[in-house]
Backbone as XML, in Angstrom:
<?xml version="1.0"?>
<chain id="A" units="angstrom">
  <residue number="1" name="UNK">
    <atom name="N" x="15.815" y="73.062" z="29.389"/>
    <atom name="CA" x="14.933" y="71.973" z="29.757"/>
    <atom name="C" x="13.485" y="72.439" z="29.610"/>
  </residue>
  <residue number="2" name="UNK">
    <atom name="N" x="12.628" y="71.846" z="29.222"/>
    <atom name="CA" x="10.901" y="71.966" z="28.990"/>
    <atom name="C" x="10.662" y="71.967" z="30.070"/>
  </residue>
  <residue number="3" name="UNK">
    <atom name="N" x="9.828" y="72.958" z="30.209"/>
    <atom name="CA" x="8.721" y="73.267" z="31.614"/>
    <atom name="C" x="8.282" y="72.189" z="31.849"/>
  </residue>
  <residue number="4" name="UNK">
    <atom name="N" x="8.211" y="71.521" z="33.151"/>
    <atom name="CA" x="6.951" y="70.484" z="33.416"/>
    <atom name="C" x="5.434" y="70.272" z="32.723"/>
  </residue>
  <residue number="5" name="UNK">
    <atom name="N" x="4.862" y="72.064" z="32.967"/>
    <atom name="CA" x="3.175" y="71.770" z="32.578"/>
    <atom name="C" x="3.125" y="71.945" z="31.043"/>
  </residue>
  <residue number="6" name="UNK">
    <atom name="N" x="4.324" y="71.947" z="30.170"/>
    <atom name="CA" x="4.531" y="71.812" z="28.810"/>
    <atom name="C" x="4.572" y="70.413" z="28.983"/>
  </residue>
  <residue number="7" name="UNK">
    <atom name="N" x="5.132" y="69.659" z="29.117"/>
    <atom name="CA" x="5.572" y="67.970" z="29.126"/>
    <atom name="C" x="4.012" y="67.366" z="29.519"/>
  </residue>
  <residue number="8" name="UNK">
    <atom name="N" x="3.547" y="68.046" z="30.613"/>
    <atom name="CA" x="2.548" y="67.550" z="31.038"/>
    <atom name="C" x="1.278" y="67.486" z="29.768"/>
  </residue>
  <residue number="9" name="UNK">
    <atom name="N" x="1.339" y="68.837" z="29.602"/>
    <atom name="CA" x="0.396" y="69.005" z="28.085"/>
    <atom name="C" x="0.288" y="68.143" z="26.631"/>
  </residue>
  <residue number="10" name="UNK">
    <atom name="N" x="1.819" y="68.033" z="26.843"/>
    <atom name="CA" x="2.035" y="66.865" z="25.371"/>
    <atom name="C" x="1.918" y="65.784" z="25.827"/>
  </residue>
  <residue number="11" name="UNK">
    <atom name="N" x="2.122" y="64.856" z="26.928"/>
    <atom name="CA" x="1.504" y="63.513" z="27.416"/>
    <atom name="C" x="0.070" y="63.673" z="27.233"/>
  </residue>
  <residue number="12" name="UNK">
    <atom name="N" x="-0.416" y="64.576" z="27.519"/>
    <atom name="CA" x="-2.270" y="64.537" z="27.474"/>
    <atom name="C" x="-2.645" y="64.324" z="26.103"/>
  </residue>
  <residue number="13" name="UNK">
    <atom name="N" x="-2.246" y="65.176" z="25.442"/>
    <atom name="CA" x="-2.658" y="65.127" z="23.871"/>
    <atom name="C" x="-2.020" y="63.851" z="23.534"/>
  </residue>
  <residue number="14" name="UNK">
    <atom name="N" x="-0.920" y="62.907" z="24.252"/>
    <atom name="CA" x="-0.830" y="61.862" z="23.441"/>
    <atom name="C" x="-1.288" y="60.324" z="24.107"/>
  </residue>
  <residue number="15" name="UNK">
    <atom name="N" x="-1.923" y="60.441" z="25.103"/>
    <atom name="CA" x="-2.360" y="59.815" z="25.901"/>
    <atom name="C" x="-3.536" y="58.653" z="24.804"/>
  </residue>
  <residue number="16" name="UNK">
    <atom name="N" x="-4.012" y="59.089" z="23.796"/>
    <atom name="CA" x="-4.779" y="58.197" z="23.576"/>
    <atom name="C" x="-3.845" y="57.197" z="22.810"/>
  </residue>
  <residue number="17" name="UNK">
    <atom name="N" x="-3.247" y="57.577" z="22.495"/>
    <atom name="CA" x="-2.235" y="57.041" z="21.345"/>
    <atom name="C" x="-1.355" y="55.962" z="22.725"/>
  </residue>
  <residue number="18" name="UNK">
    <atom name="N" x="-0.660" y="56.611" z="23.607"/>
    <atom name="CA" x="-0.361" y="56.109" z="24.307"/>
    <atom name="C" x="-0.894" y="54.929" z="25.111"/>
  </residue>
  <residue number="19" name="UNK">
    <atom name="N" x="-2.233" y="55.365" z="25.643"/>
    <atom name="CA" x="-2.992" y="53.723" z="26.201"/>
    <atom name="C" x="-3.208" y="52.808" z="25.250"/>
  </residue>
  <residue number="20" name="UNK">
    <atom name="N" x="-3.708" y="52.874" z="23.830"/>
    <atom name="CA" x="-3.692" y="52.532" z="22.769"/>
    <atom name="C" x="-2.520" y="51.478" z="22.658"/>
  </residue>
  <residue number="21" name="UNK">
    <atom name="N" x="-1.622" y="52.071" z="22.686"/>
    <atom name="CA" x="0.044" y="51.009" z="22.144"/>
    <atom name="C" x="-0.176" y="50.191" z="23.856"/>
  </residue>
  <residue number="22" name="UNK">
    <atom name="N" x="-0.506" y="50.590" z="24.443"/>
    <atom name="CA" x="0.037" y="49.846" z="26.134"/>
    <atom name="C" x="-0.933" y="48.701" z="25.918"/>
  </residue>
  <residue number="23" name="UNK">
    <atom name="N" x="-2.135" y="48.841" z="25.318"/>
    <atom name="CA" x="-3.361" y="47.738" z="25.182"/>
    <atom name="C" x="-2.801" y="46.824" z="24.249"/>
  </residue>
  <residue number="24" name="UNK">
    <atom name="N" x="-2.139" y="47.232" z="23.422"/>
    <atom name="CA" x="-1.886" y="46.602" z="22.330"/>
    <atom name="C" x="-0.975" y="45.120" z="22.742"/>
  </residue>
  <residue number="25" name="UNK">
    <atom name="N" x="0.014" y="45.926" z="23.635"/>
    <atom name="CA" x="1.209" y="45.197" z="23.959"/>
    <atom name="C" x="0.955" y="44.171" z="24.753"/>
  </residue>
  <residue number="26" name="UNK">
    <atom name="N" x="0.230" y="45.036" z="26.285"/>
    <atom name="CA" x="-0.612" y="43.507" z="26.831"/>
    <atom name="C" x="-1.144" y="43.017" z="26.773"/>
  </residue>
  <residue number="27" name="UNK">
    <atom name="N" x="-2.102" y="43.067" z="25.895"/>
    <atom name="CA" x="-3.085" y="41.865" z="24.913"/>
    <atom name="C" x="-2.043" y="41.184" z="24.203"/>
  </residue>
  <residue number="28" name="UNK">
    <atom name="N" x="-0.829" y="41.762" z="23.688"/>
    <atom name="CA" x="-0.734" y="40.290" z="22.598"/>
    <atom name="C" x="0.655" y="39.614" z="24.068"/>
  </residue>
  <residue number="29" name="UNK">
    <atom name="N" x="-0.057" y="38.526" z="23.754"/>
    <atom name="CA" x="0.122" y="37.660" z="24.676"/>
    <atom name="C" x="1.447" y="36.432" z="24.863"/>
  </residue>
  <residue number="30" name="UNK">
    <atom name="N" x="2.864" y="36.800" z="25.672"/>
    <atom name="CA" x="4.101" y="36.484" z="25.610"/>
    <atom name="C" x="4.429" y="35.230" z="26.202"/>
  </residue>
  <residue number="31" name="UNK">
    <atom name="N" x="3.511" y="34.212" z="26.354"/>
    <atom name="CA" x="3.892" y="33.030" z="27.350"/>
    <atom name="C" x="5.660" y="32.743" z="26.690"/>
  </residue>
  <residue number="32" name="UNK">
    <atom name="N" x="6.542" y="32.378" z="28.168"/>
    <atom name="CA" x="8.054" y="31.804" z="27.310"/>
    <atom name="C" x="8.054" y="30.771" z="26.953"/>
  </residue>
  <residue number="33" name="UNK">
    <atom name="N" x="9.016" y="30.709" z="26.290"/>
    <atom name="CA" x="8.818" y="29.550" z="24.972"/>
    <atom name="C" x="7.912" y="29.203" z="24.251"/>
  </residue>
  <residue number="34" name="UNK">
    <atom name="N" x="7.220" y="30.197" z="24.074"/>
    <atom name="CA" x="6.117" y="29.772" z="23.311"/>
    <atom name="C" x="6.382" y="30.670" z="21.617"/>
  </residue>
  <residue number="35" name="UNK">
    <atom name="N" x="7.254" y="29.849" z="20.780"/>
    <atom name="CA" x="7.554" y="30.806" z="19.469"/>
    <atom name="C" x="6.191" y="31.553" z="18.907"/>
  </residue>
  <residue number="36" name="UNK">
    <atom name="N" x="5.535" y="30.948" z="18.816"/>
    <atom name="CA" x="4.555" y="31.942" z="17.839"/>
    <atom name="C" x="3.861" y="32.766" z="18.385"/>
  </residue>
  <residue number="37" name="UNK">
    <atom name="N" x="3.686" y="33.166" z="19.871"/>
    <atom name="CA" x="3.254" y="34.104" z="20.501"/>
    <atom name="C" x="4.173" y="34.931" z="20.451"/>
  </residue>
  <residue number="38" name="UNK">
    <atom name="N" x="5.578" y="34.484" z="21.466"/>
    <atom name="CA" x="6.991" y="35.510" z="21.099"/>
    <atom name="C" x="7.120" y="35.721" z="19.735"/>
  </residue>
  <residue number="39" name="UNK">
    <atom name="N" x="7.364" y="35.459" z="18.313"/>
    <atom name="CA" x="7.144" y="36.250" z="17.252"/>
    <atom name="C" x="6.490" y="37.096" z="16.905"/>
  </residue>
  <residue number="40" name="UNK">
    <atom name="N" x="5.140" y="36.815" z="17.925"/>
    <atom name="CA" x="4.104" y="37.576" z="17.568"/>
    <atom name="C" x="4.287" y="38.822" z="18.198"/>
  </residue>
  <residue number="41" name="UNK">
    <atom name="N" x="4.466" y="39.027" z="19.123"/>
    <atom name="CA" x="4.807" y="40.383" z="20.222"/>
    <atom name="C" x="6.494" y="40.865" z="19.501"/>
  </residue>
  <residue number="42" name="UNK">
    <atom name="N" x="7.158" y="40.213" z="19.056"/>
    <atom name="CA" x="8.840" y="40.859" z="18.483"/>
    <atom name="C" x="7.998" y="41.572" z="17.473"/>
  </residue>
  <residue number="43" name="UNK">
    <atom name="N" x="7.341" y="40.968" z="16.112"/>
    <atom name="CA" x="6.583" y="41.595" z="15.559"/>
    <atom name="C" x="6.066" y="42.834" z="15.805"/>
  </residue>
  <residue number="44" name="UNK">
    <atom name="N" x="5.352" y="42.923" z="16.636"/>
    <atom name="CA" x="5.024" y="44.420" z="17.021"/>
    <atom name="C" x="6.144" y="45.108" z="17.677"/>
  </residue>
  <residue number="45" name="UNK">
    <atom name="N" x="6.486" y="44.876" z="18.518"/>
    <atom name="CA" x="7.975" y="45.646" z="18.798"/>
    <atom name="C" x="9.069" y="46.362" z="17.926"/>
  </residue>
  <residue number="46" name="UNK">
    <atom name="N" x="8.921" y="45.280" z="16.937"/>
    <atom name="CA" x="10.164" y="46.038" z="15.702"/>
    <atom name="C" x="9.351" y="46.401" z="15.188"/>
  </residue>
  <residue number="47" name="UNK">
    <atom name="N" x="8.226" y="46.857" z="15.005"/>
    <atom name="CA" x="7.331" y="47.972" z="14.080"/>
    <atom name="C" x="7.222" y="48.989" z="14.687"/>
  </residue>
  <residue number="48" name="UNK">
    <atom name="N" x="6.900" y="48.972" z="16.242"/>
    <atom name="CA" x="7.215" y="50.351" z="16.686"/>
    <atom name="C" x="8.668" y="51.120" z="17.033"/>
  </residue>
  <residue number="49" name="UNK">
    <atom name="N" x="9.580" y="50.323" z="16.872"/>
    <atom name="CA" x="11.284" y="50.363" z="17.196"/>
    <atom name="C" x="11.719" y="51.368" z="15.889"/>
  </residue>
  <residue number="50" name="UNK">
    <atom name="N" x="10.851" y="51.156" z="15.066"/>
    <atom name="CA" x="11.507" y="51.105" z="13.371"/>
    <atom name="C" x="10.335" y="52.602" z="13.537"/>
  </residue>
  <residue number="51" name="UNK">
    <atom name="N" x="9.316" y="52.784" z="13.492"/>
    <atom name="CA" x="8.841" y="53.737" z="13.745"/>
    <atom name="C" x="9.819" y="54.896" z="14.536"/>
  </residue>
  <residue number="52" name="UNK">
    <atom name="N" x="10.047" y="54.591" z="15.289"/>
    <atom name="CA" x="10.518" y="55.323" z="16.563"/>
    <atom name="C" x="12.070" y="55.983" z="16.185"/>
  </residue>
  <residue number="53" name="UNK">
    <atom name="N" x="12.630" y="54.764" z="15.781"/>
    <atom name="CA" x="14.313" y="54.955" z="15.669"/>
    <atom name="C" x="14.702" y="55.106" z="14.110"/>
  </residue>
  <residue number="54" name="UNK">
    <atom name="N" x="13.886" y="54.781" z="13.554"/>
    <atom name="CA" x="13.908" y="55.194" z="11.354"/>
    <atom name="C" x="15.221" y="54.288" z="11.131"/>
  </residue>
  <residue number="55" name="UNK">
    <atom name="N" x="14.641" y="52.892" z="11.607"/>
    <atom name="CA" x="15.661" y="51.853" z="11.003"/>
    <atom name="C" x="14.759" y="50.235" z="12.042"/>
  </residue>
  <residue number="56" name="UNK">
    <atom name="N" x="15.286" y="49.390" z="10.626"/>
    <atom name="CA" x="14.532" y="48.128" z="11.429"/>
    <atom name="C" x="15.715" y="47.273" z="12.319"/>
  </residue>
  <residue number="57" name="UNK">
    <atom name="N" x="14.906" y="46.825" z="13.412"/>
    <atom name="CA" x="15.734" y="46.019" z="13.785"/>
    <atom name="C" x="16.779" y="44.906" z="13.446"/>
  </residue>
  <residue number="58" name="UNK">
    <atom name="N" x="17.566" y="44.632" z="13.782"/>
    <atom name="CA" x="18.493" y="43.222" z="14.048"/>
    <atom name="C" x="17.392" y="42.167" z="14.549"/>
  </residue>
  <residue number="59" name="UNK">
    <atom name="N" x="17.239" y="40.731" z="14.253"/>
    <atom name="CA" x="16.280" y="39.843" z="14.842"/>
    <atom name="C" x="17.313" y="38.841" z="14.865"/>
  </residue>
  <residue number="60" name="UNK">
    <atom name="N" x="18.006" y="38.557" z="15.867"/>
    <atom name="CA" x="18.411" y="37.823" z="16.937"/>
    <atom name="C" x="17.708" y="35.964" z="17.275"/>
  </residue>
  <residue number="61" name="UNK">
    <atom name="N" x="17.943" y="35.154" z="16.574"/>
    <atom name="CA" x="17.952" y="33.897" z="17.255"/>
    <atom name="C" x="18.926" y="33.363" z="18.091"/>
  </residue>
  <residue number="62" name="UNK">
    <atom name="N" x="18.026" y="32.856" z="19.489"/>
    <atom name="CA" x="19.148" y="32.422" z="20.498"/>
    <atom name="C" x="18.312" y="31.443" z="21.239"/>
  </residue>
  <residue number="63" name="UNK">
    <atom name="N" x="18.659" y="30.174" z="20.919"/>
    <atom name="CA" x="18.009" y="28.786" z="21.530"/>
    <atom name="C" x="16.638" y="29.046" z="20.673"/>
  </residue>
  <residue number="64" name="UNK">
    <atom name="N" x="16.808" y="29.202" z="19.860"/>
    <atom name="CA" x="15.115" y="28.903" z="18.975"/>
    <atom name="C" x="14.379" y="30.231" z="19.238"/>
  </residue>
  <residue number="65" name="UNK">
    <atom name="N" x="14.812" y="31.600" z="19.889"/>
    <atom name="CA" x="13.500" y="32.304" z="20.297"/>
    <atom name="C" x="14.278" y="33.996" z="19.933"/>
  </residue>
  <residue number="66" name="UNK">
    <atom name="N" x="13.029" y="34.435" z="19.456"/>
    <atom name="CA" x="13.690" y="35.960" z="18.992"/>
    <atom name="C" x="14.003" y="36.980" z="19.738"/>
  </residue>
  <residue number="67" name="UNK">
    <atom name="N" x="14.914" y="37.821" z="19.829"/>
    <atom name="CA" x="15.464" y="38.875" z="20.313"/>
    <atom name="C" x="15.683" y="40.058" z="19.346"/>
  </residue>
  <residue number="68" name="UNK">
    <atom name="N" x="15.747" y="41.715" z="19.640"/>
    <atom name="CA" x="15.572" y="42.146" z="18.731"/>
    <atom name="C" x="17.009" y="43.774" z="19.196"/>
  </residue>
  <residue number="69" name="UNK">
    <atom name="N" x="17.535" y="43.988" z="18.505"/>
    <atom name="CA" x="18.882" y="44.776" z="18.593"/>
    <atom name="C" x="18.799" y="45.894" z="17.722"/>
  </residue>
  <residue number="70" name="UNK">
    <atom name="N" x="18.739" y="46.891" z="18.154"/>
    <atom name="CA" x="18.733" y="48.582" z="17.228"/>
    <atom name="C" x="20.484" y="49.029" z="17.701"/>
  </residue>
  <residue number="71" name="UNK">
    <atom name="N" x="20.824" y="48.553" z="17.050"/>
    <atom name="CA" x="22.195" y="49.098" z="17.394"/>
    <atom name="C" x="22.605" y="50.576" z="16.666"/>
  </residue>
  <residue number="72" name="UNK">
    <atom name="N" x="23.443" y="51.402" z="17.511"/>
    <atom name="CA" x="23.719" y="52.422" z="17.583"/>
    <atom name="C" x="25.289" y="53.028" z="16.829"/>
  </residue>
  <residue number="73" name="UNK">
    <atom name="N" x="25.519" y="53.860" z="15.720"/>
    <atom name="CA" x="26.629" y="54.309" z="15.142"/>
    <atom name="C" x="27.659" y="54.270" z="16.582"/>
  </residue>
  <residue number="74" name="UNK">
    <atom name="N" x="26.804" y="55.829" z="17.354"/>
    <atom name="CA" x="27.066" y="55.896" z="19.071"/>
    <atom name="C" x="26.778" y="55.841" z="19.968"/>
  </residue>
  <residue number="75" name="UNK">
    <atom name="N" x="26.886" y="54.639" z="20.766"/>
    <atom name="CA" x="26.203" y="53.895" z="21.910"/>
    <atom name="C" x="26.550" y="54.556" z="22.745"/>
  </residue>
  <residue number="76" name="UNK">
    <atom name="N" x="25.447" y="55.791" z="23.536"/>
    <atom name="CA" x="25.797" y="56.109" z="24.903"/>
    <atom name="C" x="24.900" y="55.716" z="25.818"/>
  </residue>
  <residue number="77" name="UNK">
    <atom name="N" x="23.677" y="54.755" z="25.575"/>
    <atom name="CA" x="22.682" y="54.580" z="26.063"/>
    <atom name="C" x="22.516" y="52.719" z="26.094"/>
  </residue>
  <residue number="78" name="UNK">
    <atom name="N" x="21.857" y="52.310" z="27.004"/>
    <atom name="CA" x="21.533" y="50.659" z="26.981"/>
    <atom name="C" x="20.232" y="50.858" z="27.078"/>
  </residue>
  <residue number="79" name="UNK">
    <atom name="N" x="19.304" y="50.264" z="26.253"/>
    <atom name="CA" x="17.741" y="50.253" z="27.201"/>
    <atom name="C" x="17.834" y="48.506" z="27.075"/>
  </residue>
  <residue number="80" name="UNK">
    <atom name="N" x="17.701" y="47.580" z="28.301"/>
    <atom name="CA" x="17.388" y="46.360" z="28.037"/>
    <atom name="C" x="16.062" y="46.079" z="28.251"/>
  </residue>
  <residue number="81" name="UNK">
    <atom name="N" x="15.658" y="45.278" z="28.135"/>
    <atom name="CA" x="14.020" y="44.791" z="28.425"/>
    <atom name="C" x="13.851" y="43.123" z="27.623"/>
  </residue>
  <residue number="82" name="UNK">
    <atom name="N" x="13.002" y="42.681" z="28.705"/>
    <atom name="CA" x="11.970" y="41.251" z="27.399"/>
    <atom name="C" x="10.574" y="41.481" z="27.443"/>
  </residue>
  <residue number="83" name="UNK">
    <atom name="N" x="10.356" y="40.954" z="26.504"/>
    <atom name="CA" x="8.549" y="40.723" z="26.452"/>
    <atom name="C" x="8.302" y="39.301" z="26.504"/>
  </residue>
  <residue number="84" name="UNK">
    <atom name="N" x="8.963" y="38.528" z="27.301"/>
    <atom name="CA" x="7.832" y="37.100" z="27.654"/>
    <atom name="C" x="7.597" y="37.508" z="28.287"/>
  </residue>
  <residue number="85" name="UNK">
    <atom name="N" x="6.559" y="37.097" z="29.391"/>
    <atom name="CA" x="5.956" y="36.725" z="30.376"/>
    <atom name="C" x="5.703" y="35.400" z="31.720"/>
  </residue>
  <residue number="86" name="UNK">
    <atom name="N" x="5.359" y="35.611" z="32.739"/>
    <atom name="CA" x="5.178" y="34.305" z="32.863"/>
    <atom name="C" x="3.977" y="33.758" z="33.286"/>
  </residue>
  <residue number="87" name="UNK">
    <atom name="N" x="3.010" y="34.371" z="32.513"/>
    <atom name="CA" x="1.502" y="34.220" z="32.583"/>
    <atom name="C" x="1.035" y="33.188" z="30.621"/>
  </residue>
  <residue number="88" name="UNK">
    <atom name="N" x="0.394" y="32.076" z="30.970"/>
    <atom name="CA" x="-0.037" y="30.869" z="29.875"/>
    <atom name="C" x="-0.466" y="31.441" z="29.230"/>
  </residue>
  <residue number="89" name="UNK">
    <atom name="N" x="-0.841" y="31.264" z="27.907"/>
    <atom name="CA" x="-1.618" y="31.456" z="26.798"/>
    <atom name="C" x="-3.350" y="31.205" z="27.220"/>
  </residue>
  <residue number="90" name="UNK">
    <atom name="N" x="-3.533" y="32.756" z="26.998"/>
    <atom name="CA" x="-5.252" y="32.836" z="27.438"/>
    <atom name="C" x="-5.529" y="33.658" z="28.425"/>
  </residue>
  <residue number="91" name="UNK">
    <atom name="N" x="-4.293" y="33.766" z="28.951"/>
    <atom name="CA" x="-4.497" y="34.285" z="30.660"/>
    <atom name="C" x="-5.332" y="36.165" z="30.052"/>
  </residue>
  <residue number="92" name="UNK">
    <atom name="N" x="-5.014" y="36.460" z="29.196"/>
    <atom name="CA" x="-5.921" y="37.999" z="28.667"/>
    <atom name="C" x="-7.076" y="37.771" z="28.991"/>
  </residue>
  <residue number="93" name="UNK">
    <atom name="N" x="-7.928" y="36.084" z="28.428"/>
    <atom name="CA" x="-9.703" y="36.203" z="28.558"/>
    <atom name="C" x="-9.856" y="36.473" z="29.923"/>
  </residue>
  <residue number="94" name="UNK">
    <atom name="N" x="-9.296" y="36.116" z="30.918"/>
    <atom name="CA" x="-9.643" y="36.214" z="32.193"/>
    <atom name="C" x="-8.824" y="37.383" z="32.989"/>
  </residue>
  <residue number="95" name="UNK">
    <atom name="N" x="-7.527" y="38.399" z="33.040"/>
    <atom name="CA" x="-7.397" y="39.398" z="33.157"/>
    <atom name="C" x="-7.310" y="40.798" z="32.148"/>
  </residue>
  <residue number="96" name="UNK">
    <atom name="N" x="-8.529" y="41.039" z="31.313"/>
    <atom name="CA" x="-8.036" y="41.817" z="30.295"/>
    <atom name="C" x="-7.502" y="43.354" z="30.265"/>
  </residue>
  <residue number="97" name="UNK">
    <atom name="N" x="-7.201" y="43.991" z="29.638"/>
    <atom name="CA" x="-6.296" y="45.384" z="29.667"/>
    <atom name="C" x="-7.830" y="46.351" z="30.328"/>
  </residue>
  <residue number="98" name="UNK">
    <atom name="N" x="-7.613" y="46.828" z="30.966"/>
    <atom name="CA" x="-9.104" y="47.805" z="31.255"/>
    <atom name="C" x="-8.311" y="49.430" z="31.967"/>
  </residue>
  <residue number="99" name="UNK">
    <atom name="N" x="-8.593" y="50.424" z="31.379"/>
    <atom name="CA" x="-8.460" y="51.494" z="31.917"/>
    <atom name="C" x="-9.516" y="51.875" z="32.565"/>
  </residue>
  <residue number="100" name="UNK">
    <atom name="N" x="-9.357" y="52.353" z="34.226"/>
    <atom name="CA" x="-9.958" y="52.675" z="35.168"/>
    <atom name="C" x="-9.893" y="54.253" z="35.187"/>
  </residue>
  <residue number="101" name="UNK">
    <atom name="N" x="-10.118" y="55.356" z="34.990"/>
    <atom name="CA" x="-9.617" y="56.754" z="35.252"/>
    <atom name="C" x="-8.172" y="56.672" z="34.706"/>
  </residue>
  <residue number="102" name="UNK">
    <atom name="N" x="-6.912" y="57.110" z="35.810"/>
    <atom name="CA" x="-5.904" y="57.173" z="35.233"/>
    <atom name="C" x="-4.813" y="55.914" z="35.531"/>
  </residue>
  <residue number="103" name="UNK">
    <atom name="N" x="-6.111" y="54.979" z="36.028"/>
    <atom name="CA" x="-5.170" y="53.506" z="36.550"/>
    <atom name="C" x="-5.681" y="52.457" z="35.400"/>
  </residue>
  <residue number="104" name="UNK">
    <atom name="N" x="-4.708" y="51.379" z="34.599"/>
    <atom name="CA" x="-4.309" y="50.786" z="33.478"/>
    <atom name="C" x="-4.277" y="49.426" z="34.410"/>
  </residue>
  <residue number="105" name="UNK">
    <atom name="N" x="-4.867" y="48.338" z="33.914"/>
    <atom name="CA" x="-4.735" y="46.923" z="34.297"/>
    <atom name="C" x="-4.593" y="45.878" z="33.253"/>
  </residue>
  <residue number="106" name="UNK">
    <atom name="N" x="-4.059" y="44.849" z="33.799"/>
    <atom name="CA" x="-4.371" y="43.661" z="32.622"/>
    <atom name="C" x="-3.325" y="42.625" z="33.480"/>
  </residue>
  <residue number="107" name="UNK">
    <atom name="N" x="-2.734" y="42.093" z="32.421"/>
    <atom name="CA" x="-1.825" y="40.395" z="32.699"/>
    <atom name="C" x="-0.342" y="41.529" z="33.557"/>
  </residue>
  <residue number="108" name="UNK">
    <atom name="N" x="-0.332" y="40.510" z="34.705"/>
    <atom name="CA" x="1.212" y="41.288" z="35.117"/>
    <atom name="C" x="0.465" y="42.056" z="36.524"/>
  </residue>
  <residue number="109" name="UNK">
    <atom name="N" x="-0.648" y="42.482" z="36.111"/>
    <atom name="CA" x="-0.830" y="43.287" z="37.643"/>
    <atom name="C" x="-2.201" y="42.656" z="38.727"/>
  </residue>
  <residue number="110" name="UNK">
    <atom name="N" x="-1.273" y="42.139" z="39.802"/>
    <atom name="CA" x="-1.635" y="41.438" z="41.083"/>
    <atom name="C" x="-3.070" y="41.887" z="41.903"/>
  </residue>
</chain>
């Protein structure tokens, strides 16, 4: 197992990269049911999925709205998740992504 203050070291060096993709994600903006926003955020998702995993996603229609599936030769793992939201279209101009020191804000946090 990797030392902690090794792990710790490679989060730092990737930290810009890291807030970077987190800005990215909560700026683009998931109201539900809203197709062309949700395309718009699957969009980025399967670009970094396909990055990540060196294969593009499955894109999934179900009731009109996209879902996205990296399926596995050997499935020992589930990660589930969505990216709607339940914040309207716009709601970014008025809470936008802002890094404070090592505290991260935007749409989603109260």
């Amino acid at each position: 197992m990797e030392h902690p203050l090794r792990l710790l070291d490679a989060a730092e060096k990737l930290r810009t990269d890291m807030v970077d993709r987190l800005d990215a994600l909560v700026s683009c903006e998931s109201p539900p049911g809203s197709l062309p926003h949700l395309e718009s955020c699957a969009d980025l998702l399967a670009h970094w999925g396909e990055q990540v995993l060196g294969r593009p996603a499955r894109r999934i229609v179900v009731d009109g709205l996209p879902h996205l599936l990296w399926p596995a030769a050997d499935q020992r793992v589930l990660l589930l998740g969505h990216f709607d939201t339940v914040f309207p279209a716009g709601t970014i101009r008025s809470r936008p992504f802002t890094v404070r020191g090592d505290v991260a804000t935007g749409i989603g946090r109260v």
